[in-house]
C-alpha positions in Angstrom: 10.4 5.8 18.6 8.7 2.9 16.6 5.6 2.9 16.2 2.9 0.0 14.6 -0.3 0.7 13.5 -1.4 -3.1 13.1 -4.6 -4.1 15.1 -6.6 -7.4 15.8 -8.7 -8.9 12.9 -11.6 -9.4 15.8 -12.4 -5.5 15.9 -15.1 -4.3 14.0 -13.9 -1.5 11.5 -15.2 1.2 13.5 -13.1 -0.4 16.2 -10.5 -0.4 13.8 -10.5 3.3 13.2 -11.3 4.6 17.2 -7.7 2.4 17.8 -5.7 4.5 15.0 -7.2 7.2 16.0 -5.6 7.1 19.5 -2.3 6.3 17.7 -2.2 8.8 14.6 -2.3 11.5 17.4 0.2 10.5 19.0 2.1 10.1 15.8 2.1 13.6 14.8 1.7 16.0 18.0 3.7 18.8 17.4 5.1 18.0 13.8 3.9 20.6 11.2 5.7 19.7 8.6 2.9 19.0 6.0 4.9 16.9 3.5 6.1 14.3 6.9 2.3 14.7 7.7 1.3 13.4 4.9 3.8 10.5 4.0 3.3 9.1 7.8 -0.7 9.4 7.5 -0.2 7.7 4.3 2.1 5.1 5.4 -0.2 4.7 9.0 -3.6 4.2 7.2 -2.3 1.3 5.0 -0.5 -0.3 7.7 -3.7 0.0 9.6 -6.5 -1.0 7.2 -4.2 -2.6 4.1 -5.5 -0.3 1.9 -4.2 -0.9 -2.0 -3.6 2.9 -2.9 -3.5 6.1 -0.1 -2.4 9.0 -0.7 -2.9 12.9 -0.7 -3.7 14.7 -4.0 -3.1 19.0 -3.6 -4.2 21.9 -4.7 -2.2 23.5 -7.2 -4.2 26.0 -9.0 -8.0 26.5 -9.7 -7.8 23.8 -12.3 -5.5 21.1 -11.2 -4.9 18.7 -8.6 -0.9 17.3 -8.3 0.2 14.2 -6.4 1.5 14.6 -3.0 2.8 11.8 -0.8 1.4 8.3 -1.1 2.0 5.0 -0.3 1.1 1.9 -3.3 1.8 1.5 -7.0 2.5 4.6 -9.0 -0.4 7.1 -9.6 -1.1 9.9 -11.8 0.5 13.0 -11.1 -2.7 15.4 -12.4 -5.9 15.5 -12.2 -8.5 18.5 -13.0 -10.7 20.0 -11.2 -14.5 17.8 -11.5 -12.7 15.2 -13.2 -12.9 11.8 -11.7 -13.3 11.2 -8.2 -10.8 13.4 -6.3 -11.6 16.5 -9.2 -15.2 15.8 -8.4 -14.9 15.9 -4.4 -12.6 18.8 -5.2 -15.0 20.8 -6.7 -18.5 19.6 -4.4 -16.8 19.9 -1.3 -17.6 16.5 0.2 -16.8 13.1 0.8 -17.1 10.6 -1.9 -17.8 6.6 -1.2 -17.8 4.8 -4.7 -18.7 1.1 -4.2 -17.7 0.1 -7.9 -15.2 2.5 -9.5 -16.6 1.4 -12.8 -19.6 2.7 -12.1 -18.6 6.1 -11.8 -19.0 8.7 -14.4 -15.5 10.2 -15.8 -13.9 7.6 -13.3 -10.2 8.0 -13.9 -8.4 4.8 -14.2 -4.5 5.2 -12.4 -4.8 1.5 -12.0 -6.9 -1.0 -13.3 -6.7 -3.0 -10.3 -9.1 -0.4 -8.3 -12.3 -1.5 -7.5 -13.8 1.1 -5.1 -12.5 4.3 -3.7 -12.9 7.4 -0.8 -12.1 10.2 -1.1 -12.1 12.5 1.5 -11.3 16.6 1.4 -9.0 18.5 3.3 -10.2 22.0 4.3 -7.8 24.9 5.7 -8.8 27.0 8.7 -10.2 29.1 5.9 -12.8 26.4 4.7 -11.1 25.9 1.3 -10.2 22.8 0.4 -6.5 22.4 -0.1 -6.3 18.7 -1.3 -8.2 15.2 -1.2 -7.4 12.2 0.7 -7.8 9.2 -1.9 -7.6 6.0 -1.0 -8.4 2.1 -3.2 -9.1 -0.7 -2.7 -8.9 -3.7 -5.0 -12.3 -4.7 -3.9 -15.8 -3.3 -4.9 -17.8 -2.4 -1.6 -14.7 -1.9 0.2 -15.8 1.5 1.5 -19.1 2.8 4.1 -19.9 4.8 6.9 -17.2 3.4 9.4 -14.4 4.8 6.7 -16.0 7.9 5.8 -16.6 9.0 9.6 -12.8 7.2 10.9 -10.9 8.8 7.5 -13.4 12.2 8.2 -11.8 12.2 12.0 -8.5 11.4 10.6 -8.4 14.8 8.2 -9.8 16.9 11.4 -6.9 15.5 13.3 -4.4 16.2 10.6 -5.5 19.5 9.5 -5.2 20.6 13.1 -1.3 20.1 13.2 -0.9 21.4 9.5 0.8 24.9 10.1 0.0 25.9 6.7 -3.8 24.9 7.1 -4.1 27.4 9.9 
């Protein structure tokens, strides 16, 4: 079954995200594989928003984060724990909205052609966090409260199907 995930230019963002929503649901009831989770959010989300760089960072141990599936120009495979801004929404526990990467302290540089970045976690039924959403843009102000509460609702959705999560 093909599915698109492309949307008219006149909705509003949070429009935009209410839309996918609707969609991304229907695009992964009843798969729990986490690694086709992942790739198809990845892939949906850009298709969706054109988003430079999306993808999942994981947990690997207490220290490190290691590159999952993602969809954009190559990435860094590592990152530690309160490093930059998946370590550092790693190790707070929230949502991070950077409106000039530049601006933030430790940022790490994968590609100089980010401008601003989210970064959402991904909590197990547990509460821990088990990886980051990360996502680009090549813009600065890309990201605000439409993305963090549509890309917050996306990770609910998705950690709902993840069998591994539960």
């Amino acid at each position: 079954m093909e599915q698109t995930f492309t949307y008219p230019t006149t909705l509003t963002k949070k429009e935009r995200y209410a839309a996918f929503l609707a969609d991304y649901r229907l695009l992964i009831e009843g798969e729990d594989d986490y690694i086709s989770l992942l790739a198809n959010t990845s892939a949906a989300l850009r298709e969706a928003f054109g988003f430079f760089w999306i993808g999942f960072y994981l947990v690997h141990d207490e220290q490190w984060l290691h590159l999952g599936p993602f969809q954009g120009p190559v990435a860094c495979s590592r990152i530690r724990r309160g490093r930059g801004v998946c370590g550092t929404a790693w190790a707070e526990g929230r949502t991070i909205v950077v409106p000039d990467v530049d601006l933030f302290p430790g940022h790490i540089a994968c590609s100089s052609a980010s401008r601003s970045e989210i970064v959402v976690p991904l909590r197990n039924a547990q509460g821990h966090i088990v990886g980051v959403l990360d996502i680009d843009s090549e813009y600065l102000n890309t990201f605000d409260d439409s993305d963090q509460n549509g890309l917050e609702a996306v990770i609910d959705i998705l950690m709902s199907e993840l069998s591994y999560a539960k």
